[in-house]
Structures are given as C-alpha cells and as structure tokens.
N, C-alpha and C positions, 0 to 999 in steps of 0.2 A: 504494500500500500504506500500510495506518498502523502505528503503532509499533508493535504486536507481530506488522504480519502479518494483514491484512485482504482480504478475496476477497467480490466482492459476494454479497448476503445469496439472489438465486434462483438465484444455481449452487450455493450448497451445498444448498438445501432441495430441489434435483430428485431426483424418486424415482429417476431414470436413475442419477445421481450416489451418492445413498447405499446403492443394491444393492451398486454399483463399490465405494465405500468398504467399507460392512461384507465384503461377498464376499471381498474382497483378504485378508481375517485369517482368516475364520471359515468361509470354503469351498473357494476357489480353490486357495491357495498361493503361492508366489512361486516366479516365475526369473529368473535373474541375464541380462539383455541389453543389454552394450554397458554404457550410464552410467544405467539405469535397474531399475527393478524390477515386472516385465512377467506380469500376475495371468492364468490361465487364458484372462480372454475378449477377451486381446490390450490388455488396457488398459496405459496406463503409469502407475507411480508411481511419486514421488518423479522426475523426471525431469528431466535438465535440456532439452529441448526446452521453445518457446515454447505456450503454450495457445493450443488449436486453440477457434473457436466450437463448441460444444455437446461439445466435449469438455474439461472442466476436469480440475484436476490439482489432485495433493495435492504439495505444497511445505513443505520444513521448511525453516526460513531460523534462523540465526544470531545473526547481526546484526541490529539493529533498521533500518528504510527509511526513507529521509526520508517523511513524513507527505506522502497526497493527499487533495485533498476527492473524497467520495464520499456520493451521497445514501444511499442502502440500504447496510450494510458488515455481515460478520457476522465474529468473529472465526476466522483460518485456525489448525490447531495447530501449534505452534511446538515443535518435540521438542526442541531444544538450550535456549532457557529459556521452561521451563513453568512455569504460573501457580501461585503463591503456595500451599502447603500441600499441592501435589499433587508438586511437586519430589522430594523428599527422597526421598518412599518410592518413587517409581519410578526413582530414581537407585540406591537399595542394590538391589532386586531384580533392575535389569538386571546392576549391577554384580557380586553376588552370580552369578547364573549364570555373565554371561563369567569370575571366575574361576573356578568350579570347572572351568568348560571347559577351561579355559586349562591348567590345573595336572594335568590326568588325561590329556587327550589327548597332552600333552607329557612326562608322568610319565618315559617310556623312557628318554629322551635325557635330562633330566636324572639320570637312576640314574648313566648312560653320563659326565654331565661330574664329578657326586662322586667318579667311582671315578678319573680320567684326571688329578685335581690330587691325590691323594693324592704326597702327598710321597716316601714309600718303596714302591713298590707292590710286591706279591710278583707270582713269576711267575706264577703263574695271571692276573695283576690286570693284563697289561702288555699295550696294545691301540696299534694303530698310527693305528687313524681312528673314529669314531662307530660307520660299518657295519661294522669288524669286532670293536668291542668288544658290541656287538647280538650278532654272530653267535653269538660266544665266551661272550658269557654266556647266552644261549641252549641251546646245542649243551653247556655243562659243567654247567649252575647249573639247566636247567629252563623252561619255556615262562612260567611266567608271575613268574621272578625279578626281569626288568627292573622289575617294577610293586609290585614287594613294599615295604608303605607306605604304597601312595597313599592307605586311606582316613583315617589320621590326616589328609594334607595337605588331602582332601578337606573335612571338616569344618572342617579351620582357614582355606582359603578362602573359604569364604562369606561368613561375618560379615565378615572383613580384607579383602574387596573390595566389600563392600556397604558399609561407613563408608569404605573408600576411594574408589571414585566419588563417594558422596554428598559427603565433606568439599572433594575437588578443586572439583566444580563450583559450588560455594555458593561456595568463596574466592574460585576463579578468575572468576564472573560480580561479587562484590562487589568485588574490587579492582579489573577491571577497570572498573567503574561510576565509582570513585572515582578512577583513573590516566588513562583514555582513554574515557569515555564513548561507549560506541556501537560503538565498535573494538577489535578484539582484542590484550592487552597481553602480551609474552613475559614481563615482569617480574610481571606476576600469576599468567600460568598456571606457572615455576617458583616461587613459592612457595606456590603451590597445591600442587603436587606436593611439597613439601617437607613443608609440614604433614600432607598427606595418607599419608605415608611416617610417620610418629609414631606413626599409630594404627593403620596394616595391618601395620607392624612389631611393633606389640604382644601382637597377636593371633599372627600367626605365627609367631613364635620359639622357642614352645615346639614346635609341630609342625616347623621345619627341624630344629629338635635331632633328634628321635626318627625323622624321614625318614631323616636323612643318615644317623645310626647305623644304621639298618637297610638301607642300598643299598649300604653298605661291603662289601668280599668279605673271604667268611667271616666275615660279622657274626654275633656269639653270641645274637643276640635270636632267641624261638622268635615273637613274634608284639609287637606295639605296645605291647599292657597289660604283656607281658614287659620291653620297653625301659625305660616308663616307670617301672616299677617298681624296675628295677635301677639305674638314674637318680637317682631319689629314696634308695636305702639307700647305693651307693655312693659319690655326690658331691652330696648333697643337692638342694635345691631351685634352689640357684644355679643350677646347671648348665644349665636350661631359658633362662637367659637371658644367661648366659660372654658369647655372642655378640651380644649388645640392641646393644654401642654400638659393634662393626665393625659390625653388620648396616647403623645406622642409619648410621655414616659412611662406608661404600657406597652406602645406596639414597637417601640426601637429594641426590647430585650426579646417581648416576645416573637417578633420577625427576626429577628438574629439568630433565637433558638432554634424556628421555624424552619429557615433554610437552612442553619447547619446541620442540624438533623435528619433534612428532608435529603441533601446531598451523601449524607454519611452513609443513609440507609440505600440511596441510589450506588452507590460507591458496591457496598456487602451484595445486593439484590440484583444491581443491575450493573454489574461492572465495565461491561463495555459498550455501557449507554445509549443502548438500542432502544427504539423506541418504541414500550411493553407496557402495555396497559396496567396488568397486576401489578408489575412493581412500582409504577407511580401513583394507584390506586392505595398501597397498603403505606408508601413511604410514606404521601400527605394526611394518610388518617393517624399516624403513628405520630406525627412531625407535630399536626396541630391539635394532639389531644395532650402531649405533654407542653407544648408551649402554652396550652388554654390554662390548667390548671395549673401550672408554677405564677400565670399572672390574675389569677382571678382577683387577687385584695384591688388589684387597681380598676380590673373591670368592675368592680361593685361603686367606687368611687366615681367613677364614669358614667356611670349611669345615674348616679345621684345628683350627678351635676348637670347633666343634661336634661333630668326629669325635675329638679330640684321640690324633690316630694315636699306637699306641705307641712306634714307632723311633722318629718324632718329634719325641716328649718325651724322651726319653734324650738327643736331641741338644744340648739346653739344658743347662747348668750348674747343678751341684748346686745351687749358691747361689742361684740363679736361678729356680729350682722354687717353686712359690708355695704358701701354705698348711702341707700336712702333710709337707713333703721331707723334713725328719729322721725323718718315719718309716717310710722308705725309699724307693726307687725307685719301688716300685709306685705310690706315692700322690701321686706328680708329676703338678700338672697345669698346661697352658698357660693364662693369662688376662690377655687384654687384647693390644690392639690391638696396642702397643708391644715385647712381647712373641712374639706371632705375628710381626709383621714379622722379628725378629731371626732366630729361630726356622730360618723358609724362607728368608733369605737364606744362612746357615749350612749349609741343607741341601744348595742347588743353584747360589747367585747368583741373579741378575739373571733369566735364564733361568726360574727354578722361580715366579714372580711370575706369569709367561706358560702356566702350566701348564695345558691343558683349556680355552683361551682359542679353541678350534676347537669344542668342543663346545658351551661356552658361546652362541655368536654363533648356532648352529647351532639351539640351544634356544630364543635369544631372538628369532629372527625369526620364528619361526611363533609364539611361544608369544605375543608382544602383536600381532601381523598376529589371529590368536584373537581377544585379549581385546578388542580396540578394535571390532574387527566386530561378534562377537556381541555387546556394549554397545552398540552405536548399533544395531544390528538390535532389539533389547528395547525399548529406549528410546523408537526409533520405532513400535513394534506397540505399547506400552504406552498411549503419547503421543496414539498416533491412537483408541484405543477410549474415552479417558477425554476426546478430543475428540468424539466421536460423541456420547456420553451428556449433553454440556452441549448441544450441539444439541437434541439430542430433548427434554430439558429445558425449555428456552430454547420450543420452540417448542410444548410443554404449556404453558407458561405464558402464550403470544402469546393461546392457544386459552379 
C-alpha cells in the first residue's frame, strides 16, 4: 500500500468492480453482516476479510501504511482522511445529519432526564425509572408531550454538529501529524474534542435554554416563539446563555473523555479503521455512557440554570440573588457555576448532584452509539462517491 492507500490501478478500473462500487450506494443498499457491509449481490464492503482474486474490496484505512513499490497504483478512498478541500464539507454534512439524528431520535428520554434532576419536582413530576416517567407522561400530558421542543433543538443541531465534526477532525489529524506522525495520538484527539466543544457549545445554548424550559412539567410556554419571546422580555438576552460557561465546563472534560475513549476502543475493536458498523456502534455507547456519568454533578447544575426552577431559587439567600433581588422575590435569579453548585447542595446534598444520573447514561449510550455511526456511515457513502468521480475523471483524462 502507499501513503494514503493504494490498490493496483486494473482492479479498480474493472467494469465488474465499478457496477459493485457505484451499485453498493445508488441501487442495492446495504446490510449489516457480521464485521462487514454486504450490498444486494452478496458482495462485501468495507470488510475486514482478506481480498479474494477477482474479487477486490473497498477498504477505508486510517492510518497511513508503510509505502510498497508498485508498478501501476491508483489511489484507494480513504474516508477517515480525505484529500485536501474535499474534507471539510463532507465532515459538517455527515456530521450535521448524525446530529440531528442523534438529538430527535433521543429527544424522549432526554425530556425524561430534564424532568428527573429537577430539584423540587411536584407530584405529578415524581417518576421512579425512565419507563415509567414515559408512561406517566404519556398517559397524563399526551402522546406527543415527550417531544415537545424538538424542533428548536432540531435546527440548533445541524450547524453545532456540522463545525463540530469538521473542527475535531482537522485538529485531531493536524496535531496528530505534529505529536505522532502516522499514529493515533489521545492527547490530540482530547483536544480536539475540547476545541470542538467551543463552537457546538455556541450554537446550542440558546436552543438547550428554550428545550429544557419547554420539557419542564407544567411548562407555561404555548409553543418555542412563545418561550423565546418570554425569555427575551422577562430576563433579557443573557438568559440564552446563564449556562455558556457550566455548559462548557461540563462538555470540554466530558468531550475529551468522549473521544479518547471513543478512539481507544476504535484502536482494540477496530484497528485498522475500516469502516464497521458494530465497532462504532459499541465504541460510542461505551465512550458516552462513561463520559455521561463521570459529569452528571454538572449536568444537574445545567439544567438548573437553564430551567432556573422556582423552589429552587427561593432556596438561595436573599443576599445571594443576583441582579434585580431587591426587587423582590420574583426576580431572583441563579447564575453561575459557583452558584448552582451551592444552590443543589442546599437543596439535597451530595445525593441531588446524582440526580437523573440513570437517565442520563441511558440517553447517552444510544444517543453517540447514533451519532458516531451515522457519521462514519455518511462519511463513508460521501467519501466513496467523491472517490468514484476522481476515477472517472482520472481516467477521461488517460483517454
């Protein structure tokens, strides 16, 4: 193989071979078989079995390979790093789909973990497990209350996970270029993750604001434009962003966790980072069920401040009311980190930190097992047709 990934030049130009190729995206389909992805006419892709004569394979590698001589070579596509200017934008559109995916399919269960860290929960609001605060809100509130919201989050996803992929993989392939050349470095891909948290955080915080207000029981918003509107007259513009710097001192340890876990377990599972459904499937449920639960005390405070429940705030001292206190009670409100900390220790202990730390784990193993698949699933259907077309290219021009 040569540096990015080379396959002699008459397997790929056989017509046998590029039916197989294009077919696999544009007719066939795909099914999931064992450690490969197995197209209508029984072919395999992305596989890790070894290639058979006269049956070549499409292989996404990683890693670059020590260089062989090879007389004829044409270049193989390489879906984890793709070539110069074509990057970027198929890194935010994969990324952009897995999250909305991520964020709608999972919408229920996170209504379910807003409402289960609520500090003071009234009794309607008091649920013993995920399936039966589902049922309960269900069966009192209405078939489609669990999802009331999502399209705010909907919208603030896309963009926040399209600059999120895109920024992770640009850091994490150039620092590691500059730390470990050729091999995969944890200390690049967590601060990849770290920087890549700046800018998905930026985007989304105004939409967790106006979500979580709206998944609360007995939230008073008639609809989104309602929220944000009430938002804006009654605690101004700040408010969309009270929570910018818990959020970010939550998700910069928790993304850092996230990905170096998520890459370590690719490293054991998937070593020569082909592109395999199950191992991105178990790495990302594995990656963000331990990073949910190492940072729940902050998601509790995150939430508190974005819902800024009103038992809550009455719990805090006058003095301590930030902003408009002397003008009464009502205009009390929480901010800041240091604050909410106080706040929920006051309200429950040590204990209340832990709160919805079941729902949470419960959200976050399907919710990036989601995102990291369909991402590498896009990535690689993206990766492979923008390979095909430099072919066909390539070989107009031989002509």
């Amino acid at each position: 193989m040569e540096a990015d990934g080379f396959v002699p030049s008459s397997t790929l130009e056989s017509p046998a071979v590029e039916r197989r190729v294009t077919g696999t995206i544009a007719a066939t389909g795909f099914g999931i078989l064992g450690n490969s992805v197995l197209d209508a006419t029984g072919g395999f892709v992305g596989s890790f079995t070894p290639r058979m004569t006269g049956e070549p394979d499409f292989v996404s590698m990683l890693h670059r390979a020590t260089p062989e001589p090879s007389a004829s070579v044409e270049p193989e596509v390489d879906y984890e790093g793709l070539p110069q200017g074509a990057a970027s934008s198929t890194h935010m559109l994969a990324g952009a789909v897995a999250g909305i995916m991520e964020h709608c399919l999972m919408y229920p269960v996170d209504c379910v973990k807003t409402r289960m860290q609520s500090l003071h929960p009234e009794p309607g609001a008091r649920y013993r497990n995920v399936m039966d605060a589902l049922q309960q809100i269900v069966r009192t509130e209405g078939l489609w209350r669990p999802i009331r919201g999502v399209n705010v989050l909907a919208v603030g996803a896309g963009p926040a996970h399209a600059l999120y992929f895109a920024c992770y993989e640009k850091i994490k392939f150039s620092l590691s270029d500059a730390v470990h050349p050729g091999t995969n470095s944890h200390f690049a891909n967590g601060v990849a993750g770290c920087a890549a948290t700046v800018l998905h955080d930026a985007i989304m915080n105004p939409a967790e604001v106006v979500k979580q207000r709206m998944q609360m029981f007995n939230s008073p918003y008639r609809g989104v434009l309602d929220c944000m509107g009430s938002l804006l007259r009654q605690e101004g513009p700040a408010a969309f962003y009270r929570s910018y710097t818990t959020q970010l001192t939550m998700n910069v340890p928790f993304q850092a966790l996230h990905f170096m876990t998520y890459e370590y377990l690719q490293e054991l599972l998937n070593p020569h980072r082909q592109y395999n459904p199950s191992s991105h499937v178990v790495s990302g449920a594995l990656a963000g069920a331990l990073a949910a639960a190492t940072t729940t005390p902050l998601d509790v405070c995150k939430t508190l401040l974005n819902t800024q429940e009103a038992q809550a705030v009455h719990v805090i001292p006058a003095g301590a009311a930030t902003a408009a206190a002397a003008s009464g009670p009502e205009s009390r409100y929480i901010s800041g980190l240091s604050e909410a900390f106080r706040t929920v220790y006051r309200t429950g202990g040590v204990p209340a930190f832990f709160k919805g730390v079941q729902a949470r784990v419960i959200y976050q193993m399907p919710s990036t097992a989601i995102s990291w698949s369909v991402y590498e699933f896009f990535k690689y259907v993206i990766t492979k047709r923008q390979h095909e077309k430099r072919l066909r290219g390539d070989r107009d021009g031989d002509k």
